[in-house]
C-alpha positions in Angstrom: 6.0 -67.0 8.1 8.8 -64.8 8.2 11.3 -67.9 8.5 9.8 -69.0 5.3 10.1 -66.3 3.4 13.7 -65.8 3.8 14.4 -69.2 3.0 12.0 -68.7 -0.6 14.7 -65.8 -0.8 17.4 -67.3 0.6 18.8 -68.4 -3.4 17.8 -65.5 -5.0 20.3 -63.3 -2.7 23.2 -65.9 -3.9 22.9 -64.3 -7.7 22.7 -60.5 -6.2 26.0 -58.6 -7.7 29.0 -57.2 -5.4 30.5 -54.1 -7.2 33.6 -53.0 -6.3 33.9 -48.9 -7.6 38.0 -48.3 -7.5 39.2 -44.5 -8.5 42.8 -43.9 -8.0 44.6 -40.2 -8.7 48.9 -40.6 -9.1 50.3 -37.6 -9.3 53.6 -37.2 -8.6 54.8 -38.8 -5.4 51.3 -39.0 -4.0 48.7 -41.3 -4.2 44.9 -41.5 -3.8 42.7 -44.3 -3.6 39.0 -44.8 -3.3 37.6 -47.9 -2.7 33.6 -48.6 -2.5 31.9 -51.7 -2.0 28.4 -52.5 -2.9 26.1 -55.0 -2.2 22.8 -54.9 -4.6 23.3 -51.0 -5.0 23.7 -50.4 -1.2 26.9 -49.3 -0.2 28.5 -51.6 2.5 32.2 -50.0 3.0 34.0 -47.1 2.0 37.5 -46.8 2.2 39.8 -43.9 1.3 43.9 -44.7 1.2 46.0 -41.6 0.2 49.8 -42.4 0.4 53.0 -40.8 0.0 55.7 -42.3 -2.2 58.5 -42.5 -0.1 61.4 -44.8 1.4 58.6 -45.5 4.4 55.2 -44.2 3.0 52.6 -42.9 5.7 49.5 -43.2 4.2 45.6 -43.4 6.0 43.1 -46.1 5.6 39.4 -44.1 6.7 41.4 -41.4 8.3 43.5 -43.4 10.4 47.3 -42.7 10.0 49.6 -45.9 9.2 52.7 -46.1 7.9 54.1 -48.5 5.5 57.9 -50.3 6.4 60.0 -52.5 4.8 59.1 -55.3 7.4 55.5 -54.7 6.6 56.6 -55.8 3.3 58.1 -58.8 4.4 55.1 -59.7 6.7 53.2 -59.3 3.6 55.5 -62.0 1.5 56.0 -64.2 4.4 52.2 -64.5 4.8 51.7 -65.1 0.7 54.5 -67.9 1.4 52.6 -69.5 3.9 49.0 -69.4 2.0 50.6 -70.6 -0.8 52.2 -73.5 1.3 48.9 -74.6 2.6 46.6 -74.3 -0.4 46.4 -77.1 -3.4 47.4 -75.5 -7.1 47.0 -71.7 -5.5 47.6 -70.6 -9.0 45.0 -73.3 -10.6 42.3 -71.3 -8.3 43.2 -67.6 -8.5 42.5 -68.1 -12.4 39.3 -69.6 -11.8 38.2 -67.4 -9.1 38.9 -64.3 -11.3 37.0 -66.1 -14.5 34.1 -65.0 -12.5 34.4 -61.4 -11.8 34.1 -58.9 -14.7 35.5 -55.2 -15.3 32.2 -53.4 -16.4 33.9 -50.2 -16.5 37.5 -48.6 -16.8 38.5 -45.5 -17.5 42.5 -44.8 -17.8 43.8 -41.9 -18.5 47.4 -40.8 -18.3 50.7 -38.2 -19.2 54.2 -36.5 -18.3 55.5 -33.4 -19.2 58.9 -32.1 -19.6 60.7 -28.9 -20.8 61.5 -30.9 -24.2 58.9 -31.0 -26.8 60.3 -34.3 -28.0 60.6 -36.2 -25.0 57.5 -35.7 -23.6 56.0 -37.2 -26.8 58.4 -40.0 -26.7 57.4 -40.8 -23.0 53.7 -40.4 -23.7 53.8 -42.4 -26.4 55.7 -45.1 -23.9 53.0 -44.3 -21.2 50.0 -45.4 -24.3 52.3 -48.9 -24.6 52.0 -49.9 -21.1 48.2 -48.5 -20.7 47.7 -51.3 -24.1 49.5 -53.6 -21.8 47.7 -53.8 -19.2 44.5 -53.7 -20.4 45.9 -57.5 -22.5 47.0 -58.3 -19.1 43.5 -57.6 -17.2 41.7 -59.1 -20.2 43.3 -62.9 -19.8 42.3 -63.2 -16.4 39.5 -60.9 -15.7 36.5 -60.8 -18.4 35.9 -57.2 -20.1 31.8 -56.5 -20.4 32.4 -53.0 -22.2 35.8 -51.6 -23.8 38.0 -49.5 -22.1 38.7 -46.1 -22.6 42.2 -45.1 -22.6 43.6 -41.7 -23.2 46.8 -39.9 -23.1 47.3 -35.9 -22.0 50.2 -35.1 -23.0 51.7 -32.1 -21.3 53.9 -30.4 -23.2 55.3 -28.1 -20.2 57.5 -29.6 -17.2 54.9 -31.4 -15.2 54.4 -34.5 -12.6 53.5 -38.1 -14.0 49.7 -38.2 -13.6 47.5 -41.4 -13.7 44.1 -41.1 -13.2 41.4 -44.6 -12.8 38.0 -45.1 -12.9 37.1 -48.9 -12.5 34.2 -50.8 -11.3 34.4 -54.7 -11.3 31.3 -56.8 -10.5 31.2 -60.7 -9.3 28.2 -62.6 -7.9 27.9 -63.5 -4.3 27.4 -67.2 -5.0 30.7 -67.1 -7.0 32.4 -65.2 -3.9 30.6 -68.3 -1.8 31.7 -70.7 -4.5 35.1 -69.8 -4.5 35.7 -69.2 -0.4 34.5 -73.3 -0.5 37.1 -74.5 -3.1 39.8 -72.6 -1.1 38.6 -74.2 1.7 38.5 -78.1 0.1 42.4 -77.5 -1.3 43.4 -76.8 2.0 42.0 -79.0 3.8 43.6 -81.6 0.6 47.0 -80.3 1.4 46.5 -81.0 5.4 45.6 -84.5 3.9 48.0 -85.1 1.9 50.7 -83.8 5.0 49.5 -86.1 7.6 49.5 -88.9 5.1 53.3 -88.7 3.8 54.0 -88.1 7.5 52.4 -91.6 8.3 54.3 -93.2 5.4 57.5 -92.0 6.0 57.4 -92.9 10.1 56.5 -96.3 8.4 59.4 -96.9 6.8 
């Protein structure tokens, strides 16, 4: 009985929503990131990343002290290299994938300060360009269910750049599932198509 009702439920958990609630604080040279995941309004992970800009950044992923290199970096693009080596039209599927998730909320606000009046309007007034920016950026790929609120705080006093984000983006699990399966089929096209211009060029 109890098999059967979980397979009655089984499709009804495929169209249950996984948020994603990302604040982030920049202020200065530090950092601080908070990342929650939730599954249906439960709260599956939590993970908090404050990091330090420097020429090697430490920074701590759930209280566990890392620190970030320049070969990490490389690692990082090596590994993008070789995912993009083995997948079909990578590009072609990161657009589709993110057709699917939507930004439900995001709150941006930002602002410098300097000993000049002038400048710090001038640089705010930059700082409102790029926050217009991205937004048309986010918007092409990634679909916007409620405008964004974006607002500047100028300081007109000497004083760190400061960024402050609120976001929460939402996708469905069967579009998580649904995706994860197409990456799966281009891969296994590209190991395909490998083994078959391997044949034809031991042929000739």
């Amino acid at each position: 009985m109890i098999k059967l009702l979980f397979l009655l439920c089984l499709p009804l958990l495929f169209f249950l929503k996984c948020k994603c609630l990302i604040e982030m604080e920049w202020k200065g040279k530090n950092i601080h990131l908070l990342i929650v995941v939730k599954i249906a309004g439960i709260r599956i992970k939590r993970f908090t990343i404050p990091v330090e800009l420097a020429t090697e950044p430490e920074y701590k992923v759930n209280h566990k002290p890392k620190k970030l290199t320049k070969s990490d970096f490389k690692k990082i693009q090596s590994q993008l290299v070789q995912i993009r080596e083995k997948v079909v039209r990578l590009n072609q599927w990161l657009k589709g994938t993110l057709k699917g998730f939507s930004i439900e909320s995001l709150h941006l606000t930002a602002g410098v300060g300097t000993d000049r009046p002038d400048l710090s309007a001038w640089l705010n007034g930059g700082i409102s360009i790029a926050q217009a920016f991205v937004v048309q950026l986010l918007s092409k790929y990634i679909r916007l269910t409620a405008p964004p609120k974006l607002m500047i705080r100028p300081v007109f006093t000497q004083s760190p750049f400061t960024v402050v984000c609120h976001c929460i983006i939402s996708v469905t699990i069967a579009h998580l599932i649904k995706a994860g399966i197409m990456l799966l089929v281009r891969r296994m096209t590209n190991d395909h198509k490998r083994v078959g211009s391997g044949f034809i060029g031991t042929s000739n």
